[in-house]
C-alpha positions as CSV (number, residue, x, y, z in Angstrom):
1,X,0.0,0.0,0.0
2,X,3.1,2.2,0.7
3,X,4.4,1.6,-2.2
4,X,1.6,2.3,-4.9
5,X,0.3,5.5,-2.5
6,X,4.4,7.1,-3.6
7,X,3.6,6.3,-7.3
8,X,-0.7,7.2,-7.2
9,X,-1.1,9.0,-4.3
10,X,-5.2,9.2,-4.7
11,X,-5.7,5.1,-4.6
12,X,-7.6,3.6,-1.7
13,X,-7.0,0.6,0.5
14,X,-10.1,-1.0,-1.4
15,X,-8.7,-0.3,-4.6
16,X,-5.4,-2.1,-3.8
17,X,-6.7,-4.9,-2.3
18,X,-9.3,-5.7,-5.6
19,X,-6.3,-5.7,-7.7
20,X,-4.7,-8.0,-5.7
21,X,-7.3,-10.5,-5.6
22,X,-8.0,-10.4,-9.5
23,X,-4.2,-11.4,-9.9
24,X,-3.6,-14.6,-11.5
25,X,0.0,-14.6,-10.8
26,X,-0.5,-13.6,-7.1
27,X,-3.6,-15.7,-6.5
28,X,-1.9,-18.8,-7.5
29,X,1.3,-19.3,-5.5
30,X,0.3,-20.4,-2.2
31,X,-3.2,-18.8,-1.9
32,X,-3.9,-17.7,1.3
33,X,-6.2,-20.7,3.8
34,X,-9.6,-20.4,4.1
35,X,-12.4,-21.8,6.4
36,X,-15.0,-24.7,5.6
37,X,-17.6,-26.4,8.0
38,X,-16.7,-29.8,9.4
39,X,-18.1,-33.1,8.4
40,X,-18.7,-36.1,10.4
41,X,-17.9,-39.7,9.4
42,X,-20.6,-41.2,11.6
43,X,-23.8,-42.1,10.3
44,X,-26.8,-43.0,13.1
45,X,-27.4,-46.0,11.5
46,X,-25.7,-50.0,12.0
47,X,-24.5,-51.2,8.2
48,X,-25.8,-48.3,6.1
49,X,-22.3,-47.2,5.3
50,X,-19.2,-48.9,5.5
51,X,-15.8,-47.7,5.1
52,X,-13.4,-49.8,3.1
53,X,-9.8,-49.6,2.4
54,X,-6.8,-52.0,1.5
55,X,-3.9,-51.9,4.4
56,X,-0.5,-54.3,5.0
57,X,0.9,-56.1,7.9
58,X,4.1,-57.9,7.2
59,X,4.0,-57.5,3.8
60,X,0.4,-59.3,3.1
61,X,-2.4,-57.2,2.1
62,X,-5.8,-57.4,3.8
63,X,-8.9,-55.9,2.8
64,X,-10.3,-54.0,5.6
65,X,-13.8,-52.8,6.5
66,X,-15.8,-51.3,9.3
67,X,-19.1,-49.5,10.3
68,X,-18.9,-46.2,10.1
69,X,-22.3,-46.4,12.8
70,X,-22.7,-47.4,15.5
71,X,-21.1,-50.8,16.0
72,X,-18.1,-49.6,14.4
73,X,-17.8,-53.7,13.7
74,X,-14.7,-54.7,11.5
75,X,-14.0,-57.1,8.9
76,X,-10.5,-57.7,7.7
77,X,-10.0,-60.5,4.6
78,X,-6.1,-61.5,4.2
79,X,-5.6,-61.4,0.1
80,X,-2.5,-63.1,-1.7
81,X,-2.8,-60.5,-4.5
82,X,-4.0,-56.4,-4.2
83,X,-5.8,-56.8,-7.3
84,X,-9.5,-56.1,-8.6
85,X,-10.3,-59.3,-8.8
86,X,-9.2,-60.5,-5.0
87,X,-10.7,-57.4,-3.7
88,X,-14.3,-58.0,-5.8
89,X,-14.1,-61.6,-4.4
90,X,-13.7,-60.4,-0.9
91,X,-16.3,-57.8,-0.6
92,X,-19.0,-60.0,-2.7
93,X,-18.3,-62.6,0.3
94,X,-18.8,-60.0,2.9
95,X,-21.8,-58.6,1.5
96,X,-23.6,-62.2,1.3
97,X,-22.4,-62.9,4.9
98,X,-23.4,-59.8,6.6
99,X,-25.9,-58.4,4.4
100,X,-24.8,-54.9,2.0
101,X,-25.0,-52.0,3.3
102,X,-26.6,-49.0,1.6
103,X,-23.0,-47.0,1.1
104,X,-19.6,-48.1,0.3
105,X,-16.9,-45.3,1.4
106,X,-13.3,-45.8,-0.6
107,X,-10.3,-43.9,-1.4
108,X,-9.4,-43.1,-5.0
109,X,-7.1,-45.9,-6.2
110,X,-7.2,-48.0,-9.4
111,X,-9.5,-50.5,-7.6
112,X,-12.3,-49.1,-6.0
113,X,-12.6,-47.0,-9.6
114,X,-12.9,-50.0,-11.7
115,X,-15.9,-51.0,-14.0
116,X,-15.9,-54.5,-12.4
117,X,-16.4,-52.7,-8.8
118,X,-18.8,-50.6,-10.4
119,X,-21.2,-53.4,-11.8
120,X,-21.0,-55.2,-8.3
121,X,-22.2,-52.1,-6.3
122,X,-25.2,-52.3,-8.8
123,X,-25.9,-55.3,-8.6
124,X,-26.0,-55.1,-4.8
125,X,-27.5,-51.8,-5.0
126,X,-24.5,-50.4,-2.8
127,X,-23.7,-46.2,-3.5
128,X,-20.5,-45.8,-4.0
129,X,-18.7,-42.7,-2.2
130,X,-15.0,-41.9,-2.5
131,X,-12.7,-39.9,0.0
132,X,-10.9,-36.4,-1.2
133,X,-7.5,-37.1,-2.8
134,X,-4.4,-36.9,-1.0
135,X,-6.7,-36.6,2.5
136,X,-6.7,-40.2,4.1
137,X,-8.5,-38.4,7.3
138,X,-11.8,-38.5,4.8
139,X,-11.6,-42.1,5.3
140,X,-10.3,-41.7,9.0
141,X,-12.7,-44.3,10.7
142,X,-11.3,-47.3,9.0
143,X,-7.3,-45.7,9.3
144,X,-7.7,-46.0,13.1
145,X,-9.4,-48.9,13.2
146,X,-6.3,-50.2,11.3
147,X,-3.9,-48.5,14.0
148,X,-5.8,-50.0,16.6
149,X,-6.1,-53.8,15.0
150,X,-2.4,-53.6,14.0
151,X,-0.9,-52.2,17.3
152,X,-3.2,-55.3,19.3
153,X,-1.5,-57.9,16.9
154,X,2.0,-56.4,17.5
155,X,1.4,-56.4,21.2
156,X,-0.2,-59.7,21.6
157,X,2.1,-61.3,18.9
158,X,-0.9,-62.7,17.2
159,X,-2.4,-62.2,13.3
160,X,-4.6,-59.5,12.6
161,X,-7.4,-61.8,11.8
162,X,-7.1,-62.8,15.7
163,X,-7.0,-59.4,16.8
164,X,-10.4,-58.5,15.1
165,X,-12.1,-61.4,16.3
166,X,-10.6,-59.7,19.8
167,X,-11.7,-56.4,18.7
168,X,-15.4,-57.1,17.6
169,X,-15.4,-59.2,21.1
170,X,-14.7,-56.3,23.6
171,X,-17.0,-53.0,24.3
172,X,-15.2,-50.0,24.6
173,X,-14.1,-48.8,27.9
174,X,-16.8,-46.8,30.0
175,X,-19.6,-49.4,28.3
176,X,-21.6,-52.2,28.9
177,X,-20.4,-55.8,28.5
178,X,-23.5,-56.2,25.2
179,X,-22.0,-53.1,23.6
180,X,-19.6,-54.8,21.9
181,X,-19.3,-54.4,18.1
182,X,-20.1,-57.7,17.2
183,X,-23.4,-57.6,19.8
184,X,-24.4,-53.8,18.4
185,X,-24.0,-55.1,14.8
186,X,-26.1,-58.3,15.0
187,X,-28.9,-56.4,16.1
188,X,-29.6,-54.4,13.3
189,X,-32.2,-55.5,10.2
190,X,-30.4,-57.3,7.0
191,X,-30.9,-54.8,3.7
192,X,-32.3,-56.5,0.3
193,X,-29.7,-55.6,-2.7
194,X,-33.5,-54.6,-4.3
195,X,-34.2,-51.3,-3.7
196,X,-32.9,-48.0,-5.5
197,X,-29.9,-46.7,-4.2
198,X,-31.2,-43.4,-5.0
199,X,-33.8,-43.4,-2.3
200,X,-31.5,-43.6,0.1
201,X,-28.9,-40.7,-0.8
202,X,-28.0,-38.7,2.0
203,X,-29.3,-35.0,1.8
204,X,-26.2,-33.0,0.7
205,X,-26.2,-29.1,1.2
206,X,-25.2,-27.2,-2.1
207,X,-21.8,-25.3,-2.0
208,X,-22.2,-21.6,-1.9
209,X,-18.7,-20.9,-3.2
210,X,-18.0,-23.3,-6.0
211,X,-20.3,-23.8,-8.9
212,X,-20.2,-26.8,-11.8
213,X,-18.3,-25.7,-14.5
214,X,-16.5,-23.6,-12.9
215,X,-12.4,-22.5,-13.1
216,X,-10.5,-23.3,-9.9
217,X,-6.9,-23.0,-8.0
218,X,-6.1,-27.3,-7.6
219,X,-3.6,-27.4,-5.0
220,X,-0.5,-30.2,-7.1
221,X,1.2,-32.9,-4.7
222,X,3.4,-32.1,-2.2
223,X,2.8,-28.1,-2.9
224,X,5.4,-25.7,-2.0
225,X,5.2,-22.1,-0.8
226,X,6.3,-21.1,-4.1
227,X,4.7,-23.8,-6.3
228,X,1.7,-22.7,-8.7
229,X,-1.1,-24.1,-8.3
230,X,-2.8,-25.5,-11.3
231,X,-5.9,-25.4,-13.1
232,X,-9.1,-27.1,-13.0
233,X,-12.6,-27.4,-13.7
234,X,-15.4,-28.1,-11.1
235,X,-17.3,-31.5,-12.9
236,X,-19.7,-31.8,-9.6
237,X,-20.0,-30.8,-5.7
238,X,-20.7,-33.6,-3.4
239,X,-20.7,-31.4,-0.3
240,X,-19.7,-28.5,1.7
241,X,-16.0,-29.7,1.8
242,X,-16.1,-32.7,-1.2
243,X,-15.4,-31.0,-4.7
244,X,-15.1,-32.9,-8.0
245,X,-12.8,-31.5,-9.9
246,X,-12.1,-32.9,-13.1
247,X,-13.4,-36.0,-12.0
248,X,-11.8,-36.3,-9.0
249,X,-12.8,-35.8,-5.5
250,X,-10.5,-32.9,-4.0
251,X,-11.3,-31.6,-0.4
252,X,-11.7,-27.7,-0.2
253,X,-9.1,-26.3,1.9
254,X,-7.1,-28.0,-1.7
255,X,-9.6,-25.7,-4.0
256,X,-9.3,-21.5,-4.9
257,X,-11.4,-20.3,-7.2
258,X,-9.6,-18.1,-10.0
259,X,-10.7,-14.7,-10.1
């Protein structure tokens, strides 16, 4: 302001700080933060959505899920091979042993995008919902629960499987002895794979600051203080905080809108 007052002595702070903001140059080099509402993961009701994810212990993989309601009851399925076709195996078996639930929450990998993962959430009628890039906390019920199964197997020097089984068997502290996940989770009423998955969408609240089709900041990969941020175009909003941009889900303390 100093500066340009020497050179144009007649500008005003206002003046300044709208030519500042309509900068390309300046607004894309480590935009200043911004503020968004917090989501929650949890959803009121046992089986409706159920987060999945694909983690390692000593070198095996294991397909992981858990309610995201109130059982917060795990599954974990050891695989030889972190393929589509071990994973599609896996949650097919789950589904006809515990019933589907109404959504499936994923991250963004290869997998969980596949056609073949596709055709079997229609045919078990099963939304599919994916985490922002780059943010594993939007999938942050099933990262702790794999903290908490692989810490108990380190401990008690037994296989995760075991320490599930363990897991699902014990309420958490503070709680009654039939609070368990296992007890919580058998109680609730099995879902038919033969009703619309539309009918049971969540209500989402429309973002006031981003629009469809709309030009964006996208924060790249490991971003710098002096990286520039590169362009994009918003393809759909899922929520508040969940922004599609170019087909893929970015959270939006990752999103500026270019003036």
């Amino acid at each position: 302001m100093f500066t340009v007052q020497q050179r144009i002595p007649q500008v005003s702070r206002k003046d300044v700080k709208d030519c500042v903001r309509k900068c390309r140059q300046y607004s894309s080099i480590d935009p200043a933060p911004i503020k968004w509402e917090h989501g929650v993961l949890d959803v009121p009701d046992t089986w409706y959505c159920i987060a999945c994810d694909v983690t390692h212990y000593k070198g095996s993989p294991y397909l992981t899920m858990i309610d995201c309601g109130p059982s917060r009851f795990a599954v974990w399925r050891k695989m030889l091979h972190e393929d589509t076709k071990s994973i599609l195996i896996q949650l097919d078996s789950v589904f006809r042993e515990h019933g589907p639930p109404h959504e499936l929450l994923m991250d963004n990998g290869a997998v969980f995008r596949s056609n073949e993962l596709s055709n079997m959430c229609k045919k078990w009628c099963v939304q599919k919902m994916y985490r922002c890039a780059y943010r594993p906390s939007g999938n942050g019920i099933v990262e702790r629960n794999h903290r908490t199964v692989k810490r108990a197997s380190a401990r008690a020097q037994i296989c995760p499987l075991q320490a599930v089984f363990w897991y699902n068997a014990t309420p958490m502290i503070g709680t009654q002895e039939d609070s368990t996940p296992a007890s919580l989770k058998n109680k609730y009423v099995w879902r038919l794979p033969i009703h619309n998955t539309e009918s049971h969408e969540r209500p989402q609240k429309d973002s006031a600051t981003y629009r469809i089709r709309e030009q964006v900041y996208v924060r790249p990969v490991g971003a710098k203080c002096t990286t520039i941020w590169k362009i994009g175009n918003v393809t759909n909003i899922l929520s508040k905080t969940n922004i599609e941009i170019d087909g893929v889900p970015r959270h939006v303390r990752d999103v500026r809108i270019v003036p």
